[in-house]
N, C-alpha and C positions, 0 to 999 in steps of 0.2 A: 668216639672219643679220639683226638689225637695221638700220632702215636709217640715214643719217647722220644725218637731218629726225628721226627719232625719238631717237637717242642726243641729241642739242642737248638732248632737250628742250622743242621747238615753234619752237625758233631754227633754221632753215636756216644748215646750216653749206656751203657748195659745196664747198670744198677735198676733206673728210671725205668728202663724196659721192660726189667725183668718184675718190678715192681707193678709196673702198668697191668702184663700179663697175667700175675698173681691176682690183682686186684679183680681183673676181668672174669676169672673161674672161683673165686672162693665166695663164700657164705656172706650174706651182710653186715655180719657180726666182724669177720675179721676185711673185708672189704672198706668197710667206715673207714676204721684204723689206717689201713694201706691207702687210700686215696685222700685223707690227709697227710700222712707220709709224703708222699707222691706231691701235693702242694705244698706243703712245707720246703723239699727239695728243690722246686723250680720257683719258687717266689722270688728269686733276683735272678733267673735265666729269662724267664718267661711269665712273668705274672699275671699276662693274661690268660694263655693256659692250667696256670697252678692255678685261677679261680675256678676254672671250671669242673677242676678234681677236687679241691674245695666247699664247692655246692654241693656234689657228690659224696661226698664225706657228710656234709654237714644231714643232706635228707637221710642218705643212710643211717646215721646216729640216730634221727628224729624218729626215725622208723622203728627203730630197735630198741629205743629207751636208752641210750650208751650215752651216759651224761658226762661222762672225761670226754669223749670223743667229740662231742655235740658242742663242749665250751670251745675245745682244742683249735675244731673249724671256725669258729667264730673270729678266735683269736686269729689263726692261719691267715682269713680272709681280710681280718682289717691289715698285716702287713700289708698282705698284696697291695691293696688298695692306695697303702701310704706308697709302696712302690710307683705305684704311678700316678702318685700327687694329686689322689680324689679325697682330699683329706676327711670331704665331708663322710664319704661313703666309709673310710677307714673310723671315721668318728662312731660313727652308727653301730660297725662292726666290734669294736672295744667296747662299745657301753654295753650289750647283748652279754658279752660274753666275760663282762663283772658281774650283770646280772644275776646270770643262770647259777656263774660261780658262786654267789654267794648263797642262790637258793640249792642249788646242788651237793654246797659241802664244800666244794672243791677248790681247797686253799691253795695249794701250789699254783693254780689255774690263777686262782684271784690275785696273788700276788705279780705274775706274770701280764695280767689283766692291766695292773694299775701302770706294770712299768711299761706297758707297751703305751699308754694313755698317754704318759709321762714323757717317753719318747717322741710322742705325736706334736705335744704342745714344741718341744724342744724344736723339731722339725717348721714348727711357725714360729717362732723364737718367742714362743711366753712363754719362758724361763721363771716366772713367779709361778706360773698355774702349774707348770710341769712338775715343778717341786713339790708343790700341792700335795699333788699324786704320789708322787715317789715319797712320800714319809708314808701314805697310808698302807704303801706294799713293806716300807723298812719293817714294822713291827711282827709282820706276817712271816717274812722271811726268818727273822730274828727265831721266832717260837716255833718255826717249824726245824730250824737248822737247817735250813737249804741253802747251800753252798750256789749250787745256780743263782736260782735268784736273788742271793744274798749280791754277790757279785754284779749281776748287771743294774741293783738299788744302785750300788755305790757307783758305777761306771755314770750310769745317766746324771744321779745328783752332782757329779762332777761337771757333764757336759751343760749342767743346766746354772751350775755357778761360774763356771767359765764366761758363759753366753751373759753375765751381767759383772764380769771380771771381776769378785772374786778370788782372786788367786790362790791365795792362801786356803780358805775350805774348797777348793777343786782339786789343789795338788795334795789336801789331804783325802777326798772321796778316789779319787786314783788312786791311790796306794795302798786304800784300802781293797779294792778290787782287783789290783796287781797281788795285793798279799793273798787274797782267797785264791784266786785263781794259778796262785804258785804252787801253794798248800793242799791243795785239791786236786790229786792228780789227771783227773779227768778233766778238769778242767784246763793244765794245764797250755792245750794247744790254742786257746784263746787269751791268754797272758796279752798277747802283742796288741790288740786293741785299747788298754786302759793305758799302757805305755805308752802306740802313739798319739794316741792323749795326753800324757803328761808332760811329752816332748811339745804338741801347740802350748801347752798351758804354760811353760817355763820360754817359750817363743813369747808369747804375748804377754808373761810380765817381764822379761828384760825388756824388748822392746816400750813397754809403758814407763820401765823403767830410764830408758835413754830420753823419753820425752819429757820425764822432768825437769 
């Protein structure tokens, strides 16, 4: 397997490394977990590497029975995929990993499941189908009170009424996810995305607004 010093790209990353090394001596059980880690972390350095810890995560889970781990790669791996625009294969990867979510139990997975889908469509700009999606994760998130993925419902269904302008329910789905993500302190350090969203969103209706 690649090492971290090579996935960087000439940049020492230690974290990854020391991740990589852990994952290479521990147990199956906690190896899954660590080599989706491991992909999750490089999905936008390197997403062709983060699939390959991915894979690795994913048989490891398969091997072990580890059904959070097992949706988790699924999930890991369709980002990747949308990373480098194999939308079909990221397609494949989302629908797997509602699947198992939903035969596994595992809601927070599944709600994260819809919004990645949801994100996917938004990424081909079907902005009606995306929404789709993103109402079936809102309810999920709602009953479970998960601030995460309460947040990122609201952030996409904004980017997904933007994308059919909208304005008015987009600068309200923003603000709902600026609010969570205020409110939440661990969330906090992702505030700035729903924001510079609502700064395009207030960009493109003044502008629609000049053109009238």
């Amino acid at each position: 397997m690649t090492s971290g010093r090579v996935v960087a790209q000439g940049v020492v990353d230690k974290k990854i490394d020391s991740l990589i090394q852990l994952a290479n001596k521990s147990s199956d059980t906690i190896a899954a977990k660590l080599n989706n880690d491991i992909c999750w972390k490089l999905r936008n350095v390197n997403p062709e590497i983060a699939i390959q810890y991915g894979m690795k995560g994913l048989d490891l889970a398969k091997r072990i029975g580890d059904r959070l781990q097992e949706v988790k790669a699924y999930a890991y791996l369709g980002v990747c995929q949308r990373n480098l625009d194999n939308f079909d294969e990221a397609l494949k990867y989302y629908e797997l990993g509602i699947k198992y979510a939903k035969e596994f139990g595992v809601d927070d997975q599944l709600g994260y499941g819809y919004v990645n889908l949801g994100n996917l469509l938004i990424y081909q700009k079907k902005f009606k189908e995306a929404e789709k999606q993103l109402m079936e994760a809102l309810p999920i998130a709602q009953r479970l009170g998960d601030s995460a993925v309460l947040a990122y419902v609201y952030l996409n269904l904004g980017r997904a009424r933007l994308g059919i302008n909208d304005f008015d329910k987009s600068e309200e789905y923003f603000y709902q996810a600026i609010r969570i993500r205020t409110e939440c302190k661990k969330l906090n350090h992702q505030v700035t995305v729903p924001k510079k969203y609502l700064a395009d969103c207030h960009a493109a209706s003044g502008l629609r607004q000049l053109a009238l």
